[in-house]
N, C-alpha and C positions, 0 to 999 in steps of 0.2 A: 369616184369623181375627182379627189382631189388628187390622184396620181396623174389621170388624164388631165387634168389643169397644169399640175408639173412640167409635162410630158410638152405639153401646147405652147406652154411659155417659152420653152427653151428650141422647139423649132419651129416658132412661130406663125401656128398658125390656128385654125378652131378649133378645139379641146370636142367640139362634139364630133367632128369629123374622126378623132383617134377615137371616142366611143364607138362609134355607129362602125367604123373599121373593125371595132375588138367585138360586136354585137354580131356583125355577119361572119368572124369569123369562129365564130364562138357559136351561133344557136341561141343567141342570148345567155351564154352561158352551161346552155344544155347539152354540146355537144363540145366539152374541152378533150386535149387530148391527152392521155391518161398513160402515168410511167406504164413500167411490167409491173407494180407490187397493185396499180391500180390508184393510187394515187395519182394527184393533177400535175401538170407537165407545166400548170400556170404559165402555157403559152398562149399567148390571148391574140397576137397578130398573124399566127400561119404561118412562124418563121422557120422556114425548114434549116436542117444542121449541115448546109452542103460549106466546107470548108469549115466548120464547129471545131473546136477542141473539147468544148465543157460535155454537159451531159445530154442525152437523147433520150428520144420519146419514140414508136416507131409505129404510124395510126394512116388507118384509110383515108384517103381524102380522091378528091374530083379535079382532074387534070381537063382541060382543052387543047388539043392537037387539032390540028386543020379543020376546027371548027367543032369537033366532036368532042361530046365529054365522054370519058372516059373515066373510071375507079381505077385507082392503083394504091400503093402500098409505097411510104414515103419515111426517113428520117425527120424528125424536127428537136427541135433547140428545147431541153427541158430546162425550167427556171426553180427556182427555191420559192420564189415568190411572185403576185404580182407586180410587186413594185419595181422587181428584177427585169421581167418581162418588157415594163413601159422603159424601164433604163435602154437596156438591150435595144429596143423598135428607137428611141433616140439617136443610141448609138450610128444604127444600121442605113439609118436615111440622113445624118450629118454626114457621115464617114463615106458615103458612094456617092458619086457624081451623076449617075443616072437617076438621081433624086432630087438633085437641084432645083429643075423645075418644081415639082410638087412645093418644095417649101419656099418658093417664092408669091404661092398661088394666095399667103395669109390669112385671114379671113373668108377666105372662096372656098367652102368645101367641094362643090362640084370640080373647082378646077383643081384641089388639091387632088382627088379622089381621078381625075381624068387624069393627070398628070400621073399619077403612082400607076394607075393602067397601061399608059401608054410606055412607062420606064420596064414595065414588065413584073410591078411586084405580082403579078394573080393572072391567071393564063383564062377565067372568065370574061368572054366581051363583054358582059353585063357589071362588070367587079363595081364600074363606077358610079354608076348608076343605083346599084344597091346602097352603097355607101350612101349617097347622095338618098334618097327616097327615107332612109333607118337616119339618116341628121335631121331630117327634115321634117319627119314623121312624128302622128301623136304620140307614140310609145314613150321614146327619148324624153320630145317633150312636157308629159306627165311625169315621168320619172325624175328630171329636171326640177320640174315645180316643186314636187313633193318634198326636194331638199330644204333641210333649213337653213339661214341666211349665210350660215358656216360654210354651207357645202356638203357637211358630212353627216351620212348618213346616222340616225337617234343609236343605233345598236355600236355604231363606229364608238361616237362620244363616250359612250361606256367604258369600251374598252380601251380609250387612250387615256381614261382618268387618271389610269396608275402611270404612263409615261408622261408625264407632264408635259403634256402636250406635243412630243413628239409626232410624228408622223412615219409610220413604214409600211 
């Protein structure tokens, strides 16, 4: 959470909208996409490697061509970390002008989420609407609650005792 708050601040808009994005493209996390050693690619937004220099991940995923999905076999951007990942998805929508719109949309996750459809990040007609329904949904919600006033997860606090307070 507190990456996706990061993440929110700096392109200003709802922090649940980058979850509920990292949620559908993810499985909830159950379907990341996974290096060759089998290790995670902590690609959390679907960002494929087309123009990449860094490293790749090379995983099935579900394409839409004139209305039909379709399985195919796709490059994407492998990251070191999450936190890289949420950098990277900052990066990717400051840096393109076919994202403008979306990050003008602020607080609107529907219209953030329609606008990143309509610029073409996810070739799903439904992409925005998922988004929208997973922001807006109990799940999020309860998982939201559950935080403490911090944000961060009780297992996180643990482990940042020894960083003083760092964050990565």
């Amino acid at each position: 959470w507190p990456h996706a708050q990061r993440a929110a601040r700096e392109l200003g808009v709802d922090p649940r909208a980058l979850v509920a994005q990292a949620a559908l493209e993810t499985g909830w996390g159950r379907r990341m996409i996974q290096r060759g050693d089998g290790d995670s690619a902590n690609n959390l937004f679907g960002i494929k490697a087309t123009g990449w220099n860094g490293e790749r991940a090379s995983a099935n995923t579900h394409e839409y061509r004139d209305g039909v999905r379709r399985n195919e076999r796709a490059d994407f951007r492998a990251y070191a970390s999450p936190a890289e990942s949420f950098a990277d998805y900052v990066r990717l929508l400051k840096r393109s002008p076919r994202y403008a719109q979306a990050l003008q949309a602020g607080s609107d996750v529907r219209g953030f989420a329609q606008a990143l459809q309509r610029a073409g990040y996810a070739t799903d007609p439904s992409y925005a609407d998922k988004i929208t329904a997973i922001a807006n949904g109990p799940t999020l919600r309860r998982a939201l609650e559950s935080l403490p006033a911090d944000g961060l997860p009780a297992g996180r606090m643990v482990a940042m005792a020894g960083t003083h307070g760092k964050q990565g």
